[in-house]
ROMI-298732 format. One record per residue (C-alpha): y, z, x; residue number from 1; residue in one letter. Coordinates in nm, 4 decimals, always signed. Layout:
+----------+----------+----------+-----+-----+
!       py !       pz !       px !   n ! res !
+----------+----------+----------+-----+-----+
!        Y !        Z !        X ! NUM !   A !
...
+----------+----------+----------+-----+-----+
This chain:
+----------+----------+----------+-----+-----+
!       py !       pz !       px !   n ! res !
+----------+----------+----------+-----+-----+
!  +1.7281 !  +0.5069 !  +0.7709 !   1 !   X !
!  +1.4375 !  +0.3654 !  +0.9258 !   2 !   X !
!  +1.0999 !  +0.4078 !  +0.7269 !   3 !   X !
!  +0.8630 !  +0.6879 !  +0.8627 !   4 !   X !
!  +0.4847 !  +0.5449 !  +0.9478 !   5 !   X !
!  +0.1739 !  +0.7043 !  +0.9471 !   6 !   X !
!  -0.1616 !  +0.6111 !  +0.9666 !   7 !   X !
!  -0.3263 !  +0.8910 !  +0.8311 !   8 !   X !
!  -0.0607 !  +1.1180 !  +0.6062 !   9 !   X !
!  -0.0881 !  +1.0147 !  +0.2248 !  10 !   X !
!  +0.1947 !  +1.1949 !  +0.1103 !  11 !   X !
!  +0.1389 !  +1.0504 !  -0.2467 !  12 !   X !
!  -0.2076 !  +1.1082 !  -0.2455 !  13 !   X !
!  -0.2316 !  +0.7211 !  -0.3754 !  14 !   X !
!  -0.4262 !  +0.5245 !  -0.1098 !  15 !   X !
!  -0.7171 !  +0.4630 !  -0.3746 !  16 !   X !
!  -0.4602 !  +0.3610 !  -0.6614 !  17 !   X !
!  -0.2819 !  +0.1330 !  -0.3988 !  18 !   X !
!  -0.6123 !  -0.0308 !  -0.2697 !  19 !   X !
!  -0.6763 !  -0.0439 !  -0.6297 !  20 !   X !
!  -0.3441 !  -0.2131 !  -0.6929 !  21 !   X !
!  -0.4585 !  -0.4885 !  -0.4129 !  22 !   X !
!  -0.8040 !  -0.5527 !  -0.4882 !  23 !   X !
!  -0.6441 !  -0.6827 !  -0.8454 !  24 !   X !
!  -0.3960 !  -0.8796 !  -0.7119 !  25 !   X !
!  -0.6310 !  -1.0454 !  -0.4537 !  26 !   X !
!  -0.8684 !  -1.0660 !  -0.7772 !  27 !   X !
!  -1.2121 !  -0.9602 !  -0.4974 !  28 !   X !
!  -1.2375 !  -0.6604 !  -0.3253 !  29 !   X !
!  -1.4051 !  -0.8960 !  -0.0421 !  30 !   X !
!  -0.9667 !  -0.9758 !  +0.0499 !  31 !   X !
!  -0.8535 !  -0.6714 !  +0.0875 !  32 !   X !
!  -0.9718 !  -0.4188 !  +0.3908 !  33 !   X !
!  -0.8960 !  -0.0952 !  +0.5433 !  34 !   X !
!  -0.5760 !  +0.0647 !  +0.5323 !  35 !   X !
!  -0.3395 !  +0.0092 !  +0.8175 !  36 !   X !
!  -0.0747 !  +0.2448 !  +0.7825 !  37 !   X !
!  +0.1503 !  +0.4503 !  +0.5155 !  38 !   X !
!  +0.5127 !  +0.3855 !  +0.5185 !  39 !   X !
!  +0.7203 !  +0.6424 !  +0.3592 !  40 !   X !
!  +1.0599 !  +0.4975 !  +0.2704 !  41 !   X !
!  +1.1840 !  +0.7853 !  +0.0455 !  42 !   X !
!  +1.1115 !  +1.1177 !  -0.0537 !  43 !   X !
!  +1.0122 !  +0.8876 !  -0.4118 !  44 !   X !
!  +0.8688 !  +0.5939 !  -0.2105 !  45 !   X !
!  +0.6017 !  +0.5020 !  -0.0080 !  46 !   X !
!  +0.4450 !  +0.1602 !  +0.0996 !  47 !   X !
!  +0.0416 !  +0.1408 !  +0.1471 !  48 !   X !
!  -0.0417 !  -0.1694 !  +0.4270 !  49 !   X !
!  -0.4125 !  -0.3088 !  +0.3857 !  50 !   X !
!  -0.5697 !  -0.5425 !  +0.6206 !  51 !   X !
!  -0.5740 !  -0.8838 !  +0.4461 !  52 !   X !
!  -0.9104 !  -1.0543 !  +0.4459 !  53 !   X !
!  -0.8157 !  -1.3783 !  +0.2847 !  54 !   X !
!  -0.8998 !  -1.7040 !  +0.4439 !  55 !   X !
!  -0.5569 !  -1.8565 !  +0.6350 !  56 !   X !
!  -0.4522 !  -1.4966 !  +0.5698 !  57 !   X !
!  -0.4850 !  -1.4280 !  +0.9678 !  58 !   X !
!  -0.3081 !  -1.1201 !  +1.0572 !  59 !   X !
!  -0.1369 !  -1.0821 !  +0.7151 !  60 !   X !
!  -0.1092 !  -0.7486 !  +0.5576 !  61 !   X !
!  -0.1553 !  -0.6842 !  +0.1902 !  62 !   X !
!  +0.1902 !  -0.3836 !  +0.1191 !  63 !   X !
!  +0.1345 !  -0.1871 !  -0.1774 !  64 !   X !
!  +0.4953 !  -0.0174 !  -0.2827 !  65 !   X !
!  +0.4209 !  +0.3446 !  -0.4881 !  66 !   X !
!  +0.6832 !  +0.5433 !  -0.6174 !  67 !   X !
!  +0.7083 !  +0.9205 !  -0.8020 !  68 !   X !
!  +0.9743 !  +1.0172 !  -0.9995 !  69 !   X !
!  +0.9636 !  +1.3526 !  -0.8652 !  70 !   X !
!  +0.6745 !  +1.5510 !  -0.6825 !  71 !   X !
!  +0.5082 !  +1.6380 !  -1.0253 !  72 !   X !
!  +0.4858 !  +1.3040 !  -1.1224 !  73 !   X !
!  +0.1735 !  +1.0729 !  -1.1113 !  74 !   X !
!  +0.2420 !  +0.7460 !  -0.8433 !  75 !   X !
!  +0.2801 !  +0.4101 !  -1.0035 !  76 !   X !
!  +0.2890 !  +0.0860 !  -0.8727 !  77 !   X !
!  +0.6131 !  -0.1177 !  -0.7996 !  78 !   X !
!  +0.4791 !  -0.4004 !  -0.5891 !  79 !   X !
!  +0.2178 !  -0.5850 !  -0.4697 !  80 !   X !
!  +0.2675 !  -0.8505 !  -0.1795 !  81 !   X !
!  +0.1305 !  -1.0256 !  +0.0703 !  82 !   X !
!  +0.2986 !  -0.9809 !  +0.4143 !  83 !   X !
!  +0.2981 !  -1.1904 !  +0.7433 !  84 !   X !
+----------+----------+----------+-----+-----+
């Protein structure tokens, strides 16, 4: 099953913990920019794309993975990455 995109549906309600979640990995909130889309893999997972502002970073994406338990549950973070 393909992943379903959209660039303005939070269905976790978790952009802020994502870009949260990025601006620690990238250590500056300077390298890490708007959000570029919301990719909902599951019904229990969802991956958050940032634009990545890091110098030789060109074009790279900064993918936060979230995931819920159930649709009670509060998101958490399973990944943090760097994407071309």
């Amino acid at each position: 099953m393909a992943p379903k995109t959209s660039k303005s549906r939070d269905i976790f309600k978790a952009a802020e913990l994502a870009k949260a979640a990025a601006i620690e990995d990238a250590r500056d909130s300077k390298y890490v920019g708007e959000i570029v889309s919301i990719e909902s893999d599951e019904d229990h997972v969802a991956t958050y794309l940032f634009e990545a502002a890091l110098p030789g970073y060109v074009g790279w994406r900064w993918a936060v993975t979230v995931t819920k338990v159930d649709s009670e549950s509060t998101p958490t973070i399973c990944d943090v990455v760097l994407l071309p």
